[in-house]
C-alpha positions, 0 to 999 in steps of 0.5 A: 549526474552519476558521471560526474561522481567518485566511485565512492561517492556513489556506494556513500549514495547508495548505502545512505539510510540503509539499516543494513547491508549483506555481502557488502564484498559483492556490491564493491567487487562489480564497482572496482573490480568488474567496472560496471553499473550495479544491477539491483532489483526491488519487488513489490507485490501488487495487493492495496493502494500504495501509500506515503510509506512507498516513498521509503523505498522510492527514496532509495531507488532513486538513490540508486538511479543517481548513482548510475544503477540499473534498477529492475523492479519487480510488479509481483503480480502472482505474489500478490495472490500467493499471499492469502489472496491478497490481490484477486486474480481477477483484479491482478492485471489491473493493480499492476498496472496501476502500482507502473503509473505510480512508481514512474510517476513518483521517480520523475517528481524525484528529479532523477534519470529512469533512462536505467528503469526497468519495471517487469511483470513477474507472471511474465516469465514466473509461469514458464517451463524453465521457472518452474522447474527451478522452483521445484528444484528449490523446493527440494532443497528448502525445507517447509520449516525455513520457507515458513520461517523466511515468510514469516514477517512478510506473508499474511499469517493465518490460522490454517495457512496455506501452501502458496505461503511457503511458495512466495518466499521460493519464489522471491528468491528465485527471481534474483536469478531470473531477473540477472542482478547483483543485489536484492533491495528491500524492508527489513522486514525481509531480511529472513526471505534474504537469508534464505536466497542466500543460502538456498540459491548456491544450492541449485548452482546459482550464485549468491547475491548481496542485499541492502535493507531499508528501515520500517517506518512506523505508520500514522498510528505508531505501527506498520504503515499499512495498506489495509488499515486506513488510519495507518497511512497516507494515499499518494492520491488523498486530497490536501484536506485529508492529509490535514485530517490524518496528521493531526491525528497522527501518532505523535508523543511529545518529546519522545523520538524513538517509534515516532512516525513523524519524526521517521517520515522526516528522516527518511523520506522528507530531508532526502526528497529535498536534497534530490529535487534541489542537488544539495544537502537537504532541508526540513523548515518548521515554521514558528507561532504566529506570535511569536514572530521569529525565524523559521527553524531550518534543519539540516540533519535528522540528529539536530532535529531529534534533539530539538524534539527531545528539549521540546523545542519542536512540539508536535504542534509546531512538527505536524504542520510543517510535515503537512506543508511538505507532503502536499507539496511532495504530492503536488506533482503525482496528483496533478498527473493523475488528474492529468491522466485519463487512462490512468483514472480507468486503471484505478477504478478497475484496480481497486473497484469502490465496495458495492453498496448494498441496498437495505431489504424491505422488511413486511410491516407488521400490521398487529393483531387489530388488522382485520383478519389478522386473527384470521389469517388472511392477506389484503391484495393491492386490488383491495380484495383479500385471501385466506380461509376467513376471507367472507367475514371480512372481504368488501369487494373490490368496488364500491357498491358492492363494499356498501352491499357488505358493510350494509350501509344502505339499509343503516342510512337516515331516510 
């Protein structure tokens, strides 16, 4: 596919939906002045279960892949402990794991080549002698005030942080020149770590490298999509029941488009998702009421869509379903791997491992003060006989002729 496209055709594919670009200049000197594939990296640390939000970036990977770049992923394994042990050690291996069978399994349902695909792990090459060297040199250069500042919309902020939090921002920039690329791929919301890998790497004799940012999508509730709030987002594995139930509940304000999740979730994943899997020009269908009986609405293009919802021409009734319809249909093919997959079922249970649960305690009945020997202070055992230092004004014996003996029910009985 990539052979068959204009130079320019690829770099319009590449920049398609991005937010924004850094150092443009670097990105089209490797096209039409080096001549060759364009070596961009994306990480992701490897902390909760990935959700529909991943599509995002998927998206763009894909995007990459078709336009003949060689696309290095990055499974931030250590990353993921760095920040405020998100990702315990112990379950690190396993999530990484997890995080390959779902990043190949999306890309494949995407009807792109991952012939150019390479996923690394990164305590594979982040523990070694040389990489830390690098990082103490970085750290001698980068001050706590701006690893903090770099981090600030990425890393876990807490009250008293942690060292390792400024660590993951070094780290992050680091890994552009361990992992040999010319550009680094990520969220927005990484755009301060992005300034200061730009700034920072020159300064220990590495160059400089360009970086392209995707939009933040706003989760099912207005906000962040993300993997530590439940309402938030979509499991790639969640069962077509489920994300009935949590569109419906999605965020979701009629006529207004801006911080609309849905509405985003069409533009950047649903509309492109088609184009790749069918080779042309996107389109999201919004079926009408049954009564009405007339013409599927049938978009193109994200503006005219807007505009519809805008004069309440697509309510977030008539929206919620159609985007319902496509994502399980998106999902269809990831799902049926999984089920297919018994080593990647393994995985999952060992990555994220389903909360003990914990059994409620017993809690010693109170019998009240008209128990006999509850003034006392003497306990009943299971044989029937008591103790306590009352025990003889209320101990029967533990069989029964002695009991009557006791309770001196022979000398009472009618002759």
């Amino acid at each position: 596919m990539a052979d068959l496209m204009s130079t320019q055709d690829r770099l319009t594919l590449i920049k398609q939906n991005l937010q924004e670009v850094l150092r443009e200049d670097i990105i089209e000197d490797v096209f039409f002045k080096q001549n060759r594939p364009l070596k961009i990296y994306w990480g992701t640390a490897t902390t909760g279960r990935p959700h529909c939000g991943y599509f995002v970036p998927m998206v763009k990977l894909a995007h990459f892949l078709r336009a003949g770049c060689t696309v290095k992923i990055l499974l931030a394994d250590i990353h993921g402990f760095l920040d405020n042990l998100k990702a315990p050690i112990e379950l690190v291996k396993f999530r990484a794991e997890y995080y390959r069978f779902v990043i190949i399994s999306t890309l494949k349902s995407l009807n792109v080549p991952i012939d150019r695909l390479v996923i690394v792990l990164g305590s594979s090459y982040q523990l070694s002698a040389e990489y830390t060297m690098d990082l103490f040199r970085l750290s001698s250069v980068v001050s706590e005030h701006d690893s903090k500042k770099a981090g600030s919309e990425v890393v876990k902020q807490v009250a008293n942080p942690t060292l390792s939090g400024l660590i993951y921002p070094l780290m992050q920039t680091l890994d552009e020149q361990y992992l040999d690329v010319d550009v680094q791929f990520g969220g927005v919301d990484q755009r301060k770590i992005f300034a200061l890998a730009s700034e920072a790497l020159p300064k220990i004799n590495y160059k400089e490298r360009a970086h392209m940012m995707n939009p933040m999508v706003p989760g099912l509730s207005g906000g962040k999509m993300s993997s530590s709030d439940p309402d938030s987002k979509i499991d790639l594995l969640d069962p077509p029941d489920v994300v009935e139930k949590k569109l419906k509940k999605a965020h979701c304000v009629p006529k207004e488009v801006e911080g609309n999740g849905i509405l985003s979730f069409v533009e950047y994943v649903l509309l492109p998702v088609d184009g790749l899997k069918n080779d042309r020009k996107g389109r999201f269908v919004v079926e009408r009421r049954k009564a009405e009986d007339r013409e599927p609405l049938v978009y193109e293009d994200i503006a005219t869509l807007k505009s519809d919802y805008e004069a309440d021409t697509v309510t977030p009734q008539l929206l919620k379903p159609a985007i319902t319809k496509a994502l399980i249909e998106l999902l269809k093919p990831i799902q049926a791997e999984y089920q297919a997959s018994a080593e990647w079922q393994d995985i999952a249970n060992k990555a994220y491992p389903p909360p003990e649960v914990k059994k409620k305690e017993k809690k010693p009945k109170n019998l009240g003060t008209r128990f006999p020997g509850a003034k006392a202070g003497v306990e009943a055992k299971p044989d029937g006989h008591v103790e306590g230092n009352s025990k003889d004004q209320v101990n029967l014996g533990t069989d029964a002729e002695g009991a009557m003996q006791n309770l001196d029910i022979q000398s009472q009985a009618p002759s």
